[in-house]
C-alpha positions in Angstrom: 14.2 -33.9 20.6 11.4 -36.2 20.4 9.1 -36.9 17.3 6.0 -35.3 19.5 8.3 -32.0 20.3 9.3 -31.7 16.7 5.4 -31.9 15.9 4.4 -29.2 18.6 7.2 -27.1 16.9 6.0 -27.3 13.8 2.5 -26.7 14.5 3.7 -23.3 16.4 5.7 -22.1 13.6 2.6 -23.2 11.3 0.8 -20.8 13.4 3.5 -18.4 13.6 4.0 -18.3 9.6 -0.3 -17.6 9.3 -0.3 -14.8 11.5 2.5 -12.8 9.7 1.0 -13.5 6.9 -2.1 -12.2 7.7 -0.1 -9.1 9.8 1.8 -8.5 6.1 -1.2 -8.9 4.1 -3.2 -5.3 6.0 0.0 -3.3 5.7 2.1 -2.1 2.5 4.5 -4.3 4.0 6.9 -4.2 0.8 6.4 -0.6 1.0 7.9 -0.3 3.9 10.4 -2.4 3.3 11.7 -0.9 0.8 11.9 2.6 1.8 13.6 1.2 5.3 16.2 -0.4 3.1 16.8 2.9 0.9 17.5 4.8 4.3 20.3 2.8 5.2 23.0 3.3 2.4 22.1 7.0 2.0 22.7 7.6 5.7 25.9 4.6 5.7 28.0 5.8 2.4 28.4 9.5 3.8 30.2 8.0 6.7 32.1 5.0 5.2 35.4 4.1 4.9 36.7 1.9 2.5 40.8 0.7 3.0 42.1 -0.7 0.0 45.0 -2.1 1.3 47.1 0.5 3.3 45.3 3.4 1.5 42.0 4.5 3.3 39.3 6.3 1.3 37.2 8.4 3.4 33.6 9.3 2.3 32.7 12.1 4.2 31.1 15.2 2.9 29.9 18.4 3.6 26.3 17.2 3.4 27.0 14.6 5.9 24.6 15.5 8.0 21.6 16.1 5.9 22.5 12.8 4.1 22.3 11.2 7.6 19.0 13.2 8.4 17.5 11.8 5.1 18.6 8.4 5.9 17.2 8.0 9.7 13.4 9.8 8.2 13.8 7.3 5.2 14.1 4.4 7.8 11.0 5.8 9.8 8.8 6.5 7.3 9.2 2.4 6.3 8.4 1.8 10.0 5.3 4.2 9.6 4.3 2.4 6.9 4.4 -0.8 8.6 2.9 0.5 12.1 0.7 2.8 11.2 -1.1 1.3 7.6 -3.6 4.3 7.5 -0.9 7.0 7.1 0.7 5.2 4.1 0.0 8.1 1.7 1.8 10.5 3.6 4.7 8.4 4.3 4.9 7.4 0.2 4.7 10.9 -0.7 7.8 12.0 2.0 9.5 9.0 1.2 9.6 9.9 -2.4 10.2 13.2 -1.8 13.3 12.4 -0.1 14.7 10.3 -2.0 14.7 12.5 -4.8 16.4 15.1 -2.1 19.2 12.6 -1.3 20.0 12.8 -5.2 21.7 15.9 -4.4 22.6 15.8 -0.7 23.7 12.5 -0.5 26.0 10.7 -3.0 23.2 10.6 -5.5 21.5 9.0 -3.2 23.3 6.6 -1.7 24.9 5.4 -5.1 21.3 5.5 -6.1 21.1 2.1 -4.5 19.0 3.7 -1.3 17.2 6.7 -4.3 15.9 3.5 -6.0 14.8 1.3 -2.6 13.3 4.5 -1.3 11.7 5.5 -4.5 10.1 2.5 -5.1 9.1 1.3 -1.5 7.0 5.4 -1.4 6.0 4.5 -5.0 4.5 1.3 -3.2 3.1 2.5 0.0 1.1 5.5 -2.0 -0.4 2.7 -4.0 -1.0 0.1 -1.4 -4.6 0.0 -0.6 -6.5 -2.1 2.3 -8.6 -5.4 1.2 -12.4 -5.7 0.8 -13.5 -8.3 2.9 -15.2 -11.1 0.5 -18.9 -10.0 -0.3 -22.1 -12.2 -0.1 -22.5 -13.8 -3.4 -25.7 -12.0 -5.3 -29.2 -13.4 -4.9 -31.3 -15.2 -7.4 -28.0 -16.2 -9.9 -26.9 -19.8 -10.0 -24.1 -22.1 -11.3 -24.8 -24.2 -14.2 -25.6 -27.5 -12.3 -25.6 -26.3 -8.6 -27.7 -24.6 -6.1 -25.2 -21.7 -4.8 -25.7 -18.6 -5.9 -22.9 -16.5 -8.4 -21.1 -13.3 -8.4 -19.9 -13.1 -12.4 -19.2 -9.3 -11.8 -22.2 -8.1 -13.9 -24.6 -5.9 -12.2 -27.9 -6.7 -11.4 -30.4 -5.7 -13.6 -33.0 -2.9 -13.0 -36.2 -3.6 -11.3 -38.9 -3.8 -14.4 -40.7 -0.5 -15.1 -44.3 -0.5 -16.5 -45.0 0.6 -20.1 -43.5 3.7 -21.2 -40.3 3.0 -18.9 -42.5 5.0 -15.6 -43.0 2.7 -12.8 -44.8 4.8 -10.5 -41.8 5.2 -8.0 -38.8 6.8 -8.0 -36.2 5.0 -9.3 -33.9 7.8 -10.0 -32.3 8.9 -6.8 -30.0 11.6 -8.0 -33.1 13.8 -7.8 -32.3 14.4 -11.6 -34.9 12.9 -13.6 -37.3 14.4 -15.9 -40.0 12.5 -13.8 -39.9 13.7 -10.9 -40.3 17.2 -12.1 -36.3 18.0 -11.8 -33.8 18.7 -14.7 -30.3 18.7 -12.9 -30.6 22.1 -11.5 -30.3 23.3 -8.0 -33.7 24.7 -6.7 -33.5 27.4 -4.1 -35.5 26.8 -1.1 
C-alpha cells in the first residue's frame, strides 16, 4: 500500500470511529449490550456438554426449553434496546424480569453469569435517558474578562416588582396567588 492509501484509510476509519460514536452515544448501547450477553449462557449451559476426558457431562434439563426461551427474549430485548432507544423502559423492565426468572428455570441463571449480564444491562437500559442538546448560554451574564455570555447554573433572577412586592402584572402563573384574587382552589365555572 502506498503512504496516500494508508492516509485515505485512516481518514475513513476516522470517520467510521465518529459516527459509532455518535450512533452509541443516542442509544443505552451498554444496556443492550449487556442484557444480549446475559441471554447467551442462560440459553447455551442448558444444552452444553462438557467431556472431561472420556467421561461426557451432559447439561440438559427439564427446563430446557424455557431456559432457551429466556435466553433468545434476553438476546432481543438487548437488540431492542439498541434499535429501538425509545422502548428502553420496557425492554429494562422485561430484561430484568427475566433474568430473575432464569434464577429458577435455568441453572440459576446461567451460572448467574447471564442473571448478572442481564440484570445489570435492564438495570442500565431503564436508567439510560436521551441527551439535551447544548442550550444557548443566558443573556446579560459575562465571564470575568470576556464578552461571551455564562451559564453558571443559577437561575435568573425575577423581573423587579414595584413597592410592596405588586408589579401590576401577573407574575404568578399558577393562577394561585393571593393577587389575582385566587387562593389555590378550583372555581367552578
Amino acid at each position: 500500500m502506498s503512504a496516500e492509501a494508508q492516509v485515505g484509510l485512516g481518514d475513513k476509519l476516522g470517520r467510521m470511529r465518529r459516527s459509532f460514536r455518535g450512533w452509541r452515544g443516542q442509544r443505552p448501547f451498554w444496556g443492550g449490550l449487556l442484557t444480549l450477553l446475559g441471554g447467551i449462557p442462560i440459553m447455551y449451559f442448558p444444552y452444553a456438554n462438557l467431556t472431561l476426558g472420556t467421561m461426557t457431562i451432559r447439561m440438559a434439563t427439564t427446563a430446557g426449553a424455557g431456559s432457551l426461551i429466556i435466553g433468545v427474549l434476553l438476546v432481543v430485548l438487548g437488540l431492542t434496546m439498541w434499535f429501538q432507544p425509545h422502548s428502553r423502559i420496557f425492554a429494562g423492565v422485561a430484561a430484568i424480569l427475566l433474568a430473575l426468572v432464569s434464577l429458577v428455570v435455568s441453572n440459576f441463571g446461567g451460572f448467574v453469569i447471564g442473571f448478572l449480564l442481564a440484570l445489570l444491562g435492564g438495570a442500565l437500559g431503564v436508567s439510560w435517558a436521551p441527551g439535551r442538546p447544548p442550550r444557548e448560554p443566558a443573556k446579560g451574564r459575562t465571564a470575568q474578562g470576556a464578552g461571551d455570555p455564562v451559564d453558571d447554573g443559577t437561575p435568573e433572577p425575577a423581573t423587579t416588582a414595584a413597592a410592596g412586592g405588586v408589579s401590576g402584572e401577573q407574575d404568578d402563573l399558577s393562577g394561585t396567588s393571593p393577587t389575582n384574587g385566587t387562593n389555590g382552589r378550583h372555581r367552578a365555572g
